[in-house]
C-alpha positions in Angstrom: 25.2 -13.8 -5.2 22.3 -12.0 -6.9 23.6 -9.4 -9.8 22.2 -6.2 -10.5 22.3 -2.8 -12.5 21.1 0.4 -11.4 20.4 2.7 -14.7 19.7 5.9 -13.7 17.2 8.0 -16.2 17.6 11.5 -16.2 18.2 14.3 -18.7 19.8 16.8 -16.3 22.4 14.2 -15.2 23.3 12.5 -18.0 24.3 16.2 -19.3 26.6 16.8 -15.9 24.4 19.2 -14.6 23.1 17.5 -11.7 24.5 15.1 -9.5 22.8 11.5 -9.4 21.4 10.9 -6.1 19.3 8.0 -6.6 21.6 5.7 -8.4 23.6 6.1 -5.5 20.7 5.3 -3.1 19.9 2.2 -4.7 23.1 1.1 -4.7 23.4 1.9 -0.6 20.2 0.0 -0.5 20.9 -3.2 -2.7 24.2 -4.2 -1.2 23.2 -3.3 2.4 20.4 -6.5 1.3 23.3 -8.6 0.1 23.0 -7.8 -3.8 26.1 -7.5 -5.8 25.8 -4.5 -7.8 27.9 -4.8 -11.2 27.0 -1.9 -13.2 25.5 1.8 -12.5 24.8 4.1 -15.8 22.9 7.1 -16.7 20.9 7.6 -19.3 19.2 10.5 -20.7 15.1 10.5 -20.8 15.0 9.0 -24.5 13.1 5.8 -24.7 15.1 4.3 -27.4 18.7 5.0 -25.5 17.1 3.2 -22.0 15.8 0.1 -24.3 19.0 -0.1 -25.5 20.7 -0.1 -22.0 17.7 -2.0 -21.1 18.5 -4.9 -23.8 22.7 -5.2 -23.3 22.3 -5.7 -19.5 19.7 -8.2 -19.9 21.4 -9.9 -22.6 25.3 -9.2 -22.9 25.6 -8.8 -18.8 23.1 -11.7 -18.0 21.9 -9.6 -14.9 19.6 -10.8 -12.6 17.9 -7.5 -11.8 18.3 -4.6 -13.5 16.5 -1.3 -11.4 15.6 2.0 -13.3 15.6 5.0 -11.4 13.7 7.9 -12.7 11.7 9.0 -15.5 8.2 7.4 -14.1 6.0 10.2 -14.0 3.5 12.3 -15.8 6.0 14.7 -17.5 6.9 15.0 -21.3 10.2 13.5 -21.7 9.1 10.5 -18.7 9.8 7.0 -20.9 11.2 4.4 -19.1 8.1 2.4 -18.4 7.4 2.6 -22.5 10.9 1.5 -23.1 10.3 -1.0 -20.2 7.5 -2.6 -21.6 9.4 -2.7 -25.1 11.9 -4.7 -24.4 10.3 -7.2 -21.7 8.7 -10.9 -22.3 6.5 -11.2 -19.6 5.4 -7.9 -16.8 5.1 -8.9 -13.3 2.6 -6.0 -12.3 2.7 -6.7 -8.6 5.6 -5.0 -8.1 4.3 -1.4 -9.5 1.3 -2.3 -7.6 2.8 -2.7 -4.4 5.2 -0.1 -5.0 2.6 2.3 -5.3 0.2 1.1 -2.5 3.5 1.1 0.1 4.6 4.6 -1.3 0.8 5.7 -1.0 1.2 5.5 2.4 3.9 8.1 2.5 2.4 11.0 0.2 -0.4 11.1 -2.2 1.9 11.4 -5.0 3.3 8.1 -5.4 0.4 7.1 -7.3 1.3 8.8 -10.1 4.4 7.0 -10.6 3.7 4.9 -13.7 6.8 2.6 -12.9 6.9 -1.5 -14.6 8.0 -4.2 -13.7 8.9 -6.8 -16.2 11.3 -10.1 -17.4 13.2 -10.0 -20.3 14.9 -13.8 -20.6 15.8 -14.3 -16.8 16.8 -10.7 -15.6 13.7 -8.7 -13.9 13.5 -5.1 -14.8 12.1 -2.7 -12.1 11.3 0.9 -13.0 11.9 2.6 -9.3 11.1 6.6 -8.8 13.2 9.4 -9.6 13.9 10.9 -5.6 16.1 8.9 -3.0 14.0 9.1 -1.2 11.2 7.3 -2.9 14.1 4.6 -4.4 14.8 3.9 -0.4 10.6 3.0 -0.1 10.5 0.9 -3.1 13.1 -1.1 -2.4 12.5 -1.7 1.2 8.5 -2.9 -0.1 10.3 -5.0 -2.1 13.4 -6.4 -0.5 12.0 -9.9 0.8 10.3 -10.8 -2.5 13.2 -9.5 -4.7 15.6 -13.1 -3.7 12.2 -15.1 -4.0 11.5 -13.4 -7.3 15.4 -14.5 -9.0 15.4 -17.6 -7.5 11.8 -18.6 -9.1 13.1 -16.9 -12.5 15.8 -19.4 -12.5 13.8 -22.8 -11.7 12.9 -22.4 -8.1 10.0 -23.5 -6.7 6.9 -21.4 -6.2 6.0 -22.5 -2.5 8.6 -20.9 -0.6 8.0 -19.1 2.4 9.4 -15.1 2.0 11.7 -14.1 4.4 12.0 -10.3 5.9 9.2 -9.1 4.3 8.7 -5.9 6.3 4.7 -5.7 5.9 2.1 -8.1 6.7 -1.1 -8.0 4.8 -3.8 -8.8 6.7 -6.0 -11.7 5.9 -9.4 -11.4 5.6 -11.2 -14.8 5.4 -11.0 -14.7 9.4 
């Protein structure tokens, strides 16, 4: 069974002050698609206290996704791509991409999220919005590559064909 984390990023609730609502949505989301989720945190918006999070549940937990919710936009205190990117090997900038394009089709402003994707070792790291709402779209973009994506980070071949992938892209050679 695929592991996973869900670190929510977010001032306001790592203080008590508000309740986290997207943690919890990812987490409805992820084992409704068969994904064992082992660890949920919060975090407040400080780049260095997300890397570190970041870093143990790469390396001490051995994770095979890790999902960030929060802290992807245009204010101030919004880090967690920067910590993302410090802490990751290689990015895998489809995700963010599609992410983006899928949320696009929703509201205008999901193109200012500024959410990564990246590996560190084998466990993929995926910055997801801040609302429920948005973490619900992301994942569901995502959902059929995400079992693809593990299984090629641990050896498996590249030519598989991607089951339940919700959208089909059009092809334009015909």
């Amino acid at each position: 069974m695929t592991k996973a984390a869900i670190l929510t990023v977010s001032d306001s609730c790592a203080r008590g002050e508000r309740e986290d609502l997207s943690g919890p949505a990812a987490r409805e989301v992820l084992t409704a698609g068969g994904f064992a989720v082992c660890e949920e945190r919060v975090v407040p918006d400080d780049r260095d206290a997300i890397a570190r999070e970041l870093v143990r549940l790469a390396d001490e937990r051995a994770l095979d996704l890790v999902f960030t919710t929060g802290g992807t936009g245009l204010g101030p205190r919004d880090v967690t791509p920067e910590a993302t990117l410090s802490v990751c090997d290689r990015l895998v900038p489809g995700f963010g991409e599609l992410m983006r394009a899928e949320g696009r089709r929703k509201t205008p402003n999901a193109v200012l999220s500024r959410g990564v994707a990246g590996l560190r070792g084998r466990t993929l790291i995926v910055n997801l919005p801040g609302s429920p709402r948005a973490v619900r779209e992301c994942l569901a973009a995502l959902g059929g590559l995400l079992p693809h994506a593990v299984e090629m980070m641990h050896g498996g071949g590249h030519g598989r064909e991607i089951p339940n992938l919700k959208h089909e892209f059009p092809d334009k050679h015909k």
